[in-house]
C-alpha distance (Angstrom), angle and dihedral (degrees) to the residues before:
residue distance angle dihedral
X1 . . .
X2 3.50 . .
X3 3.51 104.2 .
X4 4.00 85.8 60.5
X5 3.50 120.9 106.4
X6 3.60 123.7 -112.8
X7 4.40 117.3 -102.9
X8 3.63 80.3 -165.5
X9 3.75 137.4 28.1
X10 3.97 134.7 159.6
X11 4.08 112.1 -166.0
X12 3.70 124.0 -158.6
X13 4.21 91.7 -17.2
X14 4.10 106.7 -165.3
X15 4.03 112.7 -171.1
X16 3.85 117.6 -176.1
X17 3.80 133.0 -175.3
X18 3.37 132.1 -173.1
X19 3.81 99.4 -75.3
X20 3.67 96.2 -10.8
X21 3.77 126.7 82.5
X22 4.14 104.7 -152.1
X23 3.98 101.7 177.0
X24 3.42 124.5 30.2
X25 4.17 113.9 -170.6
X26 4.10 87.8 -36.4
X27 3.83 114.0 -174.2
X28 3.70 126.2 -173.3
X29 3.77 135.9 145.7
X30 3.93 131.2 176.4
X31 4.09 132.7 -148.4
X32 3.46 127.7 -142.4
X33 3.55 116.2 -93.8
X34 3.35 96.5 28.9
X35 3.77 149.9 114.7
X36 4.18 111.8 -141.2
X37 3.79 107.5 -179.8
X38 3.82 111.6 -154.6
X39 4.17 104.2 -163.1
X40 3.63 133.8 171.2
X41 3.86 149.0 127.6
X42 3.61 122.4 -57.0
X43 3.85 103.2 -95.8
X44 3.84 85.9 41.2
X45 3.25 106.5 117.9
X46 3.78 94.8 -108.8
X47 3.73 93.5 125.0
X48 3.91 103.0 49.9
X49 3.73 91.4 45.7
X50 4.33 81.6 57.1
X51 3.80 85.1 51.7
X52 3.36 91.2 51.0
X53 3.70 96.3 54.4
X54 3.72 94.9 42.3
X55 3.84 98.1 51.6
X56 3.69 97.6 -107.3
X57 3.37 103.3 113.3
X58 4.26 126.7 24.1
X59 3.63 114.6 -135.4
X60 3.56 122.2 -124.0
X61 3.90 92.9 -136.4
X62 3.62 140.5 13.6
X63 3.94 126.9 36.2
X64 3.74 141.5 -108.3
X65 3.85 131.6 -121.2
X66 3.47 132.2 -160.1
X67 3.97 114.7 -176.7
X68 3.92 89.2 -9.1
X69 4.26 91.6 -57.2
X70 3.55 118.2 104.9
X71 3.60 115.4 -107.8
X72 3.77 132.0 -150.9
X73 3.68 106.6 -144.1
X74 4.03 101.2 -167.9
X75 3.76 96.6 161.0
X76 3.95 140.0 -9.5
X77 3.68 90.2 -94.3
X78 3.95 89.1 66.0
X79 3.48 82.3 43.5
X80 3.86 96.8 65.3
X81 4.17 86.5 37.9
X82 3.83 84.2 67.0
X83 4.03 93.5 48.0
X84 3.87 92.9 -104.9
X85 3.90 119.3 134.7
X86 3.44 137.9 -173.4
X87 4.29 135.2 -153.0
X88 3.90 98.9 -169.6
X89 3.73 115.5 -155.9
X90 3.65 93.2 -122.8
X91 4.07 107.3 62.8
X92 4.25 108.2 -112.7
X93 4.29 90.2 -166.3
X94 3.56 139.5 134.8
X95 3.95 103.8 -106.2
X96 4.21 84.9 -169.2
X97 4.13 100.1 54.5
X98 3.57 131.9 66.6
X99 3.92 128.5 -89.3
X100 3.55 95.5 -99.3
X101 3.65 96.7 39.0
X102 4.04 81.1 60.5
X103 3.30 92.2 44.8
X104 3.99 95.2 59.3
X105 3.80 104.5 19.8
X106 3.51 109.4 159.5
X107 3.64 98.6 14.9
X108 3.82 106.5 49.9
X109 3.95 110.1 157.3
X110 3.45 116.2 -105.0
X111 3.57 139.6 -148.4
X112 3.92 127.9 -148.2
X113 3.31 124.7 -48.7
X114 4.25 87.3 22.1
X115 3.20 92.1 -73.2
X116 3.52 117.4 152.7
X117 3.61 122.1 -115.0
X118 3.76 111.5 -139.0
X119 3.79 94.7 178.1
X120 3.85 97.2 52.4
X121 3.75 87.8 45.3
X122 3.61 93.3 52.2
X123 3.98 91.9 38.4
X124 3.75 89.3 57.7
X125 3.87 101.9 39.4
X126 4.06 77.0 60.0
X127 3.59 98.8 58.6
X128 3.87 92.2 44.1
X129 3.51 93.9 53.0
X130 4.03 93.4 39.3
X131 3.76 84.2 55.1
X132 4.16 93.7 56.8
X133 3.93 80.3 43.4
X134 3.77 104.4 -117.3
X135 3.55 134.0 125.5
X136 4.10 116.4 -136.0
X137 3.14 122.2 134.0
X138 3.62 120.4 -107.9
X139 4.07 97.5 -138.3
X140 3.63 95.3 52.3
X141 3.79 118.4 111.7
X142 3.79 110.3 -103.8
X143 3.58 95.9 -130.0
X144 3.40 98.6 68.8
X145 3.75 91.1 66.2
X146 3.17 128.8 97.9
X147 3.82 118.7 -118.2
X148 3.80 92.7 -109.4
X149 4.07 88.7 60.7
X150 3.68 88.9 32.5
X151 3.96 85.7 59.5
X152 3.62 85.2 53.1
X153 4.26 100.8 60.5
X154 3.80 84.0 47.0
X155 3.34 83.7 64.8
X156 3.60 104.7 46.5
X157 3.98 88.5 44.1
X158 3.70 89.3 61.1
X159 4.41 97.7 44.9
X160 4.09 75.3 40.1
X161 4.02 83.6 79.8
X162 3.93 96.0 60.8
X163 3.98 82.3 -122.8
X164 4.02 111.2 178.5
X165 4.11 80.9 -152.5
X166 3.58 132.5 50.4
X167 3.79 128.0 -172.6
X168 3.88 103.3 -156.2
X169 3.89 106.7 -170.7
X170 4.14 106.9 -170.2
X171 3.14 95.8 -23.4
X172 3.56 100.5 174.2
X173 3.73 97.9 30.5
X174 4.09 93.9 109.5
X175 4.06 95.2 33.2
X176 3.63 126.7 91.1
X177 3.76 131.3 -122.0
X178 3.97 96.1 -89.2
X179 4.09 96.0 49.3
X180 4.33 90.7 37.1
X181 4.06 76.2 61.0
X182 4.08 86.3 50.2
X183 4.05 90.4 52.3
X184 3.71 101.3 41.4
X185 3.47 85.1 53.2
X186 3.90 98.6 43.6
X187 4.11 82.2 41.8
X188 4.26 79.8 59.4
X189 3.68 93.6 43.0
X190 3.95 89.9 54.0
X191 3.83 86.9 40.7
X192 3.48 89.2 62.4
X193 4.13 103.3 46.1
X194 3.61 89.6 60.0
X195 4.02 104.5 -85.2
X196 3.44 121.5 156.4
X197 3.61 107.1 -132.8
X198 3.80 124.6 -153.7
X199 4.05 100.8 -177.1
X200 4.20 123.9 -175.6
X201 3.62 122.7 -170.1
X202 3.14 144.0 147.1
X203 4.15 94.4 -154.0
X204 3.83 87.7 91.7
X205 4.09 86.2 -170.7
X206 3.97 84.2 64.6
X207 4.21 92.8 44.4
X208 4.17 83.4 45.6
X209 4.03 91.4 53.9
X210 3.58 106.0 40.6
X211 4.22 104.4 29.0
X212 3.47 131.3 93.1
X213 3.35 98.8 -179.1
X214 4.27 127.0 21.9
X215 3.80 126.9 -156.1
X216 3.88 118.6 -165.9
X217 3.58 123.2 -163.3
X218 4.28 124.8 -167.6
X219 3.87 119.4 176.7
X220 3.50 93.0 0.5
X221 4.22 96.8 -62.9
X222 3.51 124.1 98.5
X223 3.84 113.8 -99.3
X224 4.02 93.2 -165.2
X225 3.97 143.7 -39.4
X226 4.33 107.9 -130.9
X227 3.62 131.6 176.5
X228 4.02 104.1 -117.8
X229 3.49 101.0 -132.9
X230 3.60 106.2 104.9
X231 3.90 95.6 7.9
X232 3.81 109.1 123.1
X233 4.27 128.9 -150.8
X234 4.12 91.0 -106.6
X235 3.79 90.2 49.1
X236 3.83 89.0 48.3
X237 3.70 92.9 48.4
X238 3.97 94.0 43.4
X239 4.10 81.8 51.6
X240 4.14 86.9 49.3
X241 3.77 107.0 40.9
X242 4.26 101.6 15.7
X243 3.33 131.5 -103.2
X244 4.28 92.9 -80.3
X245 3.57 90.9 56.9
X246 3.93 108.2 38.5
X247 3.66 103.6 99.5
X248 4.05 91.3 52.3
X249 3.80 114.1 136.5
X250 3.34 129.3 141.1
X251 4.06 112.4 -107.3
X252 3.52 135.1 -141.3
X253 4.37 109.3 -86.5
X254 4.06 116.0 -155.2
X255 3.57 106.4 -141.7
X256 3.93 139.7 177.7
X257 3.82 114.0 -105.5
X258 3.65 119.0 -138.7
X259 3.90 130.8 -173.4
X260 3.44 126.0 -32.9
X261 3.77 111.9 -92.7
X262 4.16 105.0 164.1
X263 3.67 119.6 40.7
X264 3.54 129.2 159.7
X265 3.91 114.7 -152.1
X266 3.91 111.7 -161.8
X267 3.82 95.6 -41.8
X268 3.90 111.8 176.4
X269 3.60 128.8 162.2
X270 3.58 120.4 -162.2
X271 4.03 114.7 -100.9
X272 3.44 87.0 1.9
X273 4.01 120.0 58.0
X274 3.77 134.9 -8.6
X275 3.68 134.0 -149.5
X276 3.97 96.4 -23.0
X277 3.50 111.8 -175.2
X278 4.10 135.5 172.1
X279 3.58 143.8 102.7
X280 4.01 132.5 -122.9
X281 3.93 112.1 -159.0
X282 3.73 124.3 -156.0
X283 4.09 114.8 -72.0
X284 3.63 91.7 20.2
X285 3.48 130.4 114.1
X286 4.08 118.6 -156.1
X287 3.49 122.5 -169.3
X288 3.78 130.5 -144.2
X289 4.19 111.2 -146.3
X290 3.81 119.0 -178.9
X291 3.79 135.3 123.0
X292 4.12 117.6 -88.9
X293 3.59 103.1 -88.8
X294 3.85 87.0 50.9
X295 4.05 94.6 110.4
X296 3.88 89.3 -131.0
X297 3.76 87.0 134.3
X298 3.85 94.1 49.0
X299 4.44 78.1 59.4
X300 3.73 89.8 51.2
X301 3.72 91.9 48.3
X302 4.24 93.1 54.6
X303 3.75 88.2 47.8
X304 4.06 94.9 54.0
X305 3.95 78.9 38.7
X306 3.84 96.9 -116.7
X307 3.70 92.7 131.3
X308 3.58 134.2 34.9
X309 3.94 125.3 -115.3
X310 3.69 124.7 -144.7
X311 4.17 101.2 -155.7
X312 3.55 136.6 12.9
X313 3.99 134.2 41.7
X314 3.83 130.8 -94.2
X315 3.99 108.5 -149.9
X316 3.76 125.7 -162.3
X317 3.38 113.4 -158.8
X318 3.82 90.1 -16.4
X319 3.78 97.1 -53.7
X320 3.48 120.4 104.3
X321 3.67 121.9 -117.4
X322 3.62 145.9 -169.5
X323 3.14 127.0 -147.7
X324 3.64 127.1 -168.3
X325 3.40 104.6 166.9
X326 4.36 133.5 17.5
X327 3.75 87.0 -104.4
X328 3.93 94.1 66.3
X329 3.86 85.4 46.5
X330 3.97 93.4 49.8
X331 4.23 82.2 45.7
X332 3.43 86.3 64.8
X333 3.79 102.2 50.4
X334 3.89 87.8 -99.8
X335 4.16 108.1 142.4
X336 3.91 128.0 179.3
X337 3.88 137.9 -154.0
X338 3.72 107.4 -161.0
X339 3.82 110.7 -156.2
X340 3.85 85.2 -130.2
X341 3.59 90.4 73.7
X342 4.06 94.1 161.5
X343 4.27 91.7 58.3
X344 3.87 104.3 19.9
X345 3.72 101.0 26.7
X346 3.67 113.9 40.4
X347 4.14 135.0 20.1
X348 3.49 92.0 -124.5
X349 3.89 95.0 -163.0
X350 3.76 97.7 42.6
X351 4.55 104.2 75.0
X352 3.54 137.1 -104.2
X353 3.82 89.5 -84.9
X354 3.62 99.0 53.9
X355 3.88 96.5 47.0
X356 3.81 96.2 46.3
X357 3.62 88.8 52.9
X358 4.02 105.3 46.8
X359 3.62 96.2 94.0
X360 3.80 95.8 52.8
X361 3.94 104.2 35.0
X362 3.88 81.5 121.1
X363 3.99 90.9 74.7
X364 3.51 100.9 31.1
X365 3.71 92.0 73.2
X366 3.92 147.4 86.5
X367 4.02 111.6 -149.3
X368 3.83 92.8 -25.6
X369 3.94 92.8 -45.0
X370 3.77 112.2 120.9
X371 4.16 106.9 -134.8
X372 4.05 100.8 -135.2
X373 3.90 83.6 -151.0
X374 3.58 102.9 56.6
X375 4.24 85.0 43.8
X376 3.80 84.1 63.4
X377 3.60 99.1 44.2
X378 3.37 98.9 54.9
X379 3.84 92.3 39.8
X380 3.85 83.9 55.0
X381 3.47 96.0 55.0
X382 3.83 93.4 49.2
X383 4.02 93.8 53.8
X384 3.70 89.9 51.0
X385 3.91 93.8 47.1
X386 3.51 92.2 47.0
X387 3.91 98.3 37.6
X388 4.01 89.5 -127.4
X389 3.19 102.5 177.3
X390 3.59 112.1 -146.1
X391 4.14 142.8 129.5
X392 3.07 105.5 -104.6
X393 4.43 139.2 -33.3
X394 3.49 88.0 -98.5
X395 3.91 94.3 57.3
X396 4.17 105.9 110.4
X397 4.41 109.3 -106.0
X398 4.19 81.5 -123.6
X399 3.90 90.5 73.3
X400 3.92 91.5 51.0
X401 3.77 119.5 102.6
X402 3.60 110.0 -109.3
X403 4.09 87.3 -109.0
X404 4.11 93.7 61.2
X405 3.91 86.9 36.8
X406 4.16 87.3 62.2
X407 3.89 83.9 47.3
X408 3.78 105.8 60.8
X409 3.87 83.7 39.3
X410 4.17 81.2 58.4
X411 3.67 92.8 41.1
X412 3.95 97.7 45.6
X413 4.22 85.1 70.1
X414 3.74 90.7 37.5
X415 3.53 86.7 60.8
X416 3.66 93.0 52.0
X417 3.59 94.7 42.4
X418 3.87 99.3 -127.7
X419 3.84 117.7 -166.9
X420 3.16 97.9 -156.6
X421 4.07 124.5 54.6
X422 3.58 133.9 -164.7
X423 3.59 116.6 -175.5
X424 3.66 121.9 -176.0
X425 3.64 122.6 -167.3
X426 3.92 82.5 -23.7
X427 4.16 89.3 -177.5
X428 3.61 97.6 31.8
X429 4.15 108.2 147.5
X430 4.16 90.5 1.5
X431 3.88 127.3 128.3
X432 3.60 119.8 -118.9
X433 3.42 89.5 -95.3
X434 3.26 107.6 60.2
X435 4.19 82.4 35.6
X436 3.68 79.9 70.8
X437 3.35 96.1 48.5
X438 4.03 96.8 49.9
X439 3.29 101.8 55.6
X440 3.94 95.2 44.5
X441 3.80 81.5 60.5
X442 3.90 93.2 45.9
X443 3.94 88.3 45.6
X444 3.74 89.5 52.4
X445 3.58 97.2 60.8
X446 3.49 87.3 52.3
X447 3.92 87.2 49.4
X448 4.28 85.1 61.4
X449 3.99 89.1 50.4
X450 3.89 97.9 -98.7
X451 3.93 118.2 151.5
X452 3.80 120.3 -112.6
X453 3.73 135.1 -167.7
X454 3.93 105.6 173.7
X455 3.54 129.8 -166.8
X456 4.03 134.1 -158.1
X457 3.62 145.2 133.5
X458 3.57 92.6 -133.1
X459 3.98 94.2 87.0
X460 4.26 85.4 179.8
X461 3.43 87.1 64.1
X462 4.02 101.2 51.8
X463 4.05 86.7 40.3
X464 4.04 81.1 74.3
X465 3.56 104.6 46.3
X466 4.17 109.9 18.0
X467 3.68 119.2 105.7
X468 3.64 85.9 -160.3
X469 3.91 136.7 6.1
X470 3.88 123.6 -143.7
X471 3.74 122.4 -164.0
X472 4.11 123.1 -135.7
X473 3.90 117.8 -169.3
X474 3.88 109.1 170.4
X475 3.41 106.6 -20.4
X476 3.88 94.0 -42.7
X477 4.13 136.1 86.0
X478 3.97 111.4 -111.3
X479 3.64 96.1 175.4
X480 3.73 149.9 10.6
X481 3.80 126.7 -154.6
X482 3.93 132.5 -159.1
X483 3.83 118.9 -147.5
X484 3.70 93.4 -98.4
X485 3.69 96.3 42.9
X486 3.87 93.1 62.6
X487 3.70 121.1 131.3
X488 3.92 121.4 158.7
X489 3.78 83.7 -146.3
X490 3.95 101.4 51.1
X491 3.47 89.4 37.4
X492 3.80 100.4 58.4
X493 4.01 93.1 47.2
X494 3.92 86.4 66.3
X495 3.89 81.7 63.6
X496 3.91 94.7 77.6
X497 4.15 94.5 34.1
């Protein structure tokens, strides 16, 4: 393959924000029929690069060719002119229209007269999604989804553009093992009609299995371009984070329990969860395992109070409570992650400031009149706890990598001193790194006795930090494991109980 010429290469690409140099002489290029992984740490530059290619951002330096001519990518649209396509990590749909109309927004097929062509649009959606292997049905409203088949139609609307490159940017972050099977294989599939694949992830195993060639990028420069066959995950990582840092992982912490201070009595909500019972005591940290699909989130919702429940009691520190709305949760030292940091978690266009202070405007005030100085104080000491790196308070929470976006999410409830946290996909779309990082934070409110209940789909990951792991199969627990029971193996058979 090397003696084919590139459908796509970027020479010497320079990116620079106010304060903050992102790309630094960056120089990539992709072959037909082939996979090119580009990896690296949140804060790496992975993302601008992706902007780059796709149109959404203009580089500073360096220039852009498409079939050896230099193209000017102004905006996505000239993008997609040029064949290129792009499935962000963060879904860009239309919650309100159907599947299909998702699927070809923009350039639905027409009949005569203009007139759009429902059947053709539905007919096609069909084969797209029969070709990724899942059944939805192409007139159902997107909303109704959930993000995992949502993830899916982004997809589709991308490969719905004939593209001879796609940019697949986490592809599999929100899917679970079963449908992650689907895409590698679809990713092979597309491989093998000629595609030019551009594929980010931070599941190394996945970059390992389906690359042939891997770019890694640190502080914006290119640390090295190998061919993947015989490259190996602690290699990768040592390539990603440096040598000093490559065996960073957060470890298991033995703590002292206290009291109980969250315990859910028989809590069931219909279509959702049934008859969910267990307790989480203070300096512990329990874990909730299951496959997506399991409803674990629709449980973390009723105990922040974001959803209603229609049997059973929630108890905080063994007195029942109601809650009809987040803010009697949050009154009660109740504070939630969502795993959708980006819409639930974080304002992205408001700054660093703003978003680290939401949860505690209440203190940060004189007779209702928010003091800008105290605001910036306490956002201060949050970045430095949390080693956010960023340029300055006043930088906007969109231009964060997604790693320092889940840390002022963390630090918003540190700064209120919640008692109670629930973390939902907590390292959801984060390098190892920052992985790392994450749960040291999560382990250190444990450390000052707070009360945990954690949930991922990365089952390795709560192995190292969990005091105990629960097990949620449709909407129920099949299985609860002490510390010294754990077994990844045991553990993942409760998932289809």
């Amino acid at each position: 393959m090397e003696n084919i010429a590139p459908i796509l290469e970027l020479r010497g690409i320079s990116k620079t924000f106010p304060g903050v140099r992102a790309l630094s002489n960056v120089s990539f290029d992709l072959r037909a029929g082939e996979v090119h992984a580009l990896v690296g740490e949140n804060g790496a530059g992975k993302s601008t690069l992706l902007s780059c290619m796709n149109g959404l951002l203009q580089p500073n330096e360096g220039e852009i060719l498409i079939d050896g001519k230099q193209a000017v990518l102004s905006s996505p649209s000239i993008a997609i002119e040029h064949r290129l396509a792009m499935v962000h990590q963060e879904l860009v749909l239309c919650p309100n229209l159907s599947v299909a109309q998702n699927i070809f927004l923009g350039r639905e097929p027409k009949r005569g007269l203009g007139a759009l062509d429902r059947v053709a649009m539905n007919r096609k959606a069909t084969e797209l999604l029969d070709m990724i292997g899942v059944e939805i049905d192409p007139k159902r409203v997107l909303g109704t989804l959930s993000l995992n088949e949502q993830q899916i139609v982004e997809i589709c609307r991308a490969l719905a553009t004939d593209p001879k490159v796609i940019v697949l940017d986490e592809p599999t972050a929100s899917l679970n093992d079963d449908q992650v099977i689907h895409l590698l294989n679809v990713v092979k599939l597309l491989k093998a009609r000629g595609l030019g694949i551009v594929y980010v992830s931070h599941r190394l195993n996945e970059v390992l299995e389906l690359s042939d060639r891997i770019t890694v990028l640190r502080d914006g420069s290119v640390v090295t371009t190998v061919d993947a066959e015989g490259m190996t995950e602690p290699q990768l990582v040592s390539y990603m984070v440096g040598k000093a840092r490559a065996g960073a992982r957060s470890d298991f912490r033995e703590r002292r329990h206290g009291g109980v201070m969250l315990e859910l009595d028989g809590l069931s909500k219909a279509g959702k969860f049934q008859d969910v019972s267990f307790k989480v005591r203070r300096g512990e940290i329990v874990g909730i395992a299951g496959l997506l699909g399991c409803n674990r989130e629709a449980v973390a919702q009723a105990i922040f109070g974001a959803t209603s429940t229609d049997q059973g009691e929630i108890l905080i520190r063994e007195t029942p409570a109601r809650f009809r709305s987040p803010h009697d949760a949050i009154r009660l030292g109740v504070a939630y992650m969502p795993a959708d940091r980006k819409n639930e978690g974080l304002v992205l266009d408001m700054n660093i400031a703003d978003n680290a202070s939401m949860a505690t405007l209440g203190s940060l005030g004189t007779w209702g009149v928010l003091r800008r100085g105290r605001v910036r104080r306490m956002a201060s000491d949050i970045v430095k706890l949390l080693s956010i790196k960023v340029s300055s308070l006043s930088q906007k929470a969109s231009q964060l990598s997604g790693g320092n976006q889940q840390k002022i999410v963390i630090g918003k409830w540190i700064a209120r001193n919640s008692e109670i946290v629930v973390a939902e996909d907590p390292t959801r779309g984060v390098d190892i790194g920052a992985k790392a990082e994450i749960w040291n934070s999560l382990q250190s409110l444990a450390d000052e006795g707070k009360a945990l209940v954690v949930m991922t789909t990365e089952l390795q990951e709560m192995l190292h930090v969990c005091d105990r792991i629960l097990v949620m199969s449709r909407g129920r627990i099949t299985g609860e494991f002490q510390r010294h029971e754990f077994s990844a193996e045991t553990i993942t058979q409760r998932f289809f109980a």
